[in-house]
N, C-alpha and C positions, 0 to 999 in steps of 0.2 A: 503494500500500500504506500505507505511514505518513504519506502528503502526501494533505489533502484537496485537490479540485478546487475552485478557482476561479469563481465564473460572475460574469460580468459586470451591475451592475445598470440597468436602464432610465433614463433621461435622463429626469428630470423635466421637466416640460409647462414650457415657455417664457410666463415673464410677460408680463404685456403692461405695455409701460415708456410711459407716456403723453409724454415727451419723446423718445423714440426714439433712445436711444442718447448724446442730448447731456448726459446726466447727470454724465461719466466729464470730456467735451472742458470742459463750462463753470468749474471751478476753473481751468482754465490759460488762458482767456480771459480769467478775471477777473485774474486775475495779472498777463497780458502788459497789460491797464489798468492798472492799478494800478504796474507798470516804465514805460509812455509815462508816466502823468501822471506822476509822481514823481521821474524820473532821467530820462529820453531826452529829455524835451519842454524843457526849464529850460536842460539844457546845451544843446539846439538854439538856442535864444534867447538865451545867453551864446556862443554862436560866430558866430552872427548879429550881435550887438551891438559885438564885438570887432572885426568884418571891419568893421563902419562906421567905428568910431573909426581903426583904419589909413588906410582911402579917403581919411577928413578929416582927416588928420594935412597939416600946410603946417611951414614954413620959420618962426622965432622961438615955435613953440609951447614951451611947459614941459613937460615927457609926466615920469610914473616909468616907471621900467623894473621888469619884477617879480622883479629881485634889488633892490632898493632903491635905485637912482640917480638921482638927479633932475638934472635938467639941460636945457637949450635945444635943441632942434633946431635944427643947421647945416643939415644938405643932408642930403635925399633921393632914396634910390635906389630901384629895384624891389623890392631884397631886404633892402638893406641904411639904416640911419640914421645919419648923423653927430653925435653929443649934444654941446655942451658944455656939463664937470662945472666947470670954472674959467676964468677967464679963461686964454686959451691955450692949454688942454689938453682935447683933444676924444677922444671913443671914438667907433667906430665897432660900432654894437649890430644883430644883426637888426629887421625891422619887428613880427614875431611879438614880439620880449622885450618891447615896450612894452605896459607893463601900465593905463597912463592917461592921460590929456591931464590936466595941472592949472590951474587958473586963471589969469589973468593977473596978474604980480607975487607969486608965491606964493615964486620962489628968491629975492627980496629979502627976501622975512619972515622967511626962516629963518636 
């Protein structure tokens, strides 16, 4: 009575998408490049580089630790490094805290 009827209208005719749908997918492929190169590949290669320097870590190297401790490698363990910061007084740091191997003669220069 006071409500007109509704009719549903016909579906317009389906384009024809000359890439077939990949139109919508390739901004998020180009994205997920654009995250490897930039962020995922770099730190892969700084985790990589890290895990060499641990392997080669030996007994009288100099390492910094990366809270800022510089000091001599005593002894090595699996998990763990013995540094000494002074004569006589030694810590005991994970192998992960070691932030670098530094030169030889570099704790006399300082």
């Amino acid at each position: 009575m006071l409500i007109s009827n509704a009719f549903a209208q016909a579906a317009p005719a389906a384009s024809q998408d000359p890439l077939g749908g990949l139109g919508g997918i390739l901004p998020m492929i180009f994205m997920f490049a654009v995250l490897w190169f930039l962020m995922i590949r770099p730190q892969m290669k700084r985790t990589k580089e890290h895990k060499a320097l641990l392997e080669g870590l030996q007994k009288n190297d100099e390492v910094l630790t990366q809270g800022g401790i510089v000091g001599k490698v005593v002894q090595i363990s699996d998990a763990y490094v013995h540094v000494e910061v002074a004569p006589n007084t030694q810590i005991v740091i994970q192998k992960q805290a070691i932030g670098a191997v530094l030169p030889k003669g570099t704790l006399k220069s300082i």
